[in-house]
C-alpha positions as CSV (number, residue, x, y, z in Angstrom):
1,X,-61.9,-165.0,51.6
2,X,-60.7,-167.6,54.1
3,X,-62.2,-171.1,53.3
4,X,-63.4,-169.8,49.5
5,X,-60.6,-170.8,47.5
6,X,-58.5,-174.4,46.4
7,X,-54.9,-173.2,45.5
8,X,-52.6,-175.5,43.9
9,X,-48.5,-174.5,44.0
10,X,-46.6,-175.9,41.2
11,X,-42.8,-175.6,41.8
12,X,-41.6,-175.0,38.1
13,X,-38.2,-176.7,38.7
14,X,-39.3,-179.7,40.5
15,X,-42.4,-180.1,38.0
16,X,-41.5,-178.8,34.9
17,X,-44.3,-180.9,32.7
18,X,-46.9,-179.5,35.3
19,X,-45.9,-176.0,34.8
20,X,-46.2,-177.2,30.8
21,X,-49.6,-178.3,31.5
22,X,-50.7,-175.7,32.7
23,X,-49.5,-172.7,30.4
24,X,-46.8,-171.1,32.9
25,X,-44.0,-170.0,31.1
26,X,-43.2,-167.1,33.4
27,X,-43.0,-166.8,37.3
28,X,-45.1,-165.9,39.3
29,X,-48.0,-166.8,37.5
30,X,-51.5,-166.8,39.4
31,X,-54.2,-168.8,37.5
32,X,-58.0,-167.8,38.4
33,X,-60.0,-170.7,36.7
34,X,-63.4,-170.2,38.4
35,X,-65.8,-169.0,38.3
36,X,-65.0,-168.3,34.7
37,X,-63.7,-166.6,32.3
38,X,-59.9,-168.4,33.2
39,X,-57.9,-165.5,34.0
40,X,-53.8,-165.3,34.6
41,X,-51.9,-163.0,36.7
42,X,-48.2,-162.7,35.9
43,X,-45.2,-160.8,37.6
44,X,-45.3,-158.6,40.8
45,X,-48.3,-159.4,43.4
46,X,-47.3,-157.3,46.4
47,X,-50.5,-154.8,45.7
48,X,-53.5,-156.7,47.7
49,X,-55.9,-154.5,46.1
50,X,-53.8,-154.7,42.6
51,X,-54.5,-158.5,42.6
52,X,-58.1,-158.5,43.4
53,X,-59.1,-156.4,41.0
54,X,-57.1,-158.0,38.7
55,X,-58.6,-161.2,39.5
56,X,-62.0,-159.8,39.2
57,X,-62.8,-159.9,42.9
């Protein structure tokens, strides 16, 4: 997936009204926007496979 992605970190602490922004209230929080529907990961993402199909990939 190597070239197929834009991935933005937002460092809740340093950018709190970011973090507001966009919806985090909870770390980690991975945020698939497109293609849609907007989906949101949240907690433990050590599971490759876990994450993917979580993500819809």
């Amino acid at each position: 997936m190597k070239g197929c992605y834009d991935l933005e970190v937002i460092d809740v602490q340093q950018q709190p009204d970011r973090a507001k922004e966009t919806h985090i209230f909870a770390t980690p929080t991975l945020i698939k926007q497109l293609p849609p529907p907007l989906q949101k990961l949240v907690g433990d993402m050590s599971d490759n496979d876990r994450v993917l199909i979580g993500l819809g990939i």
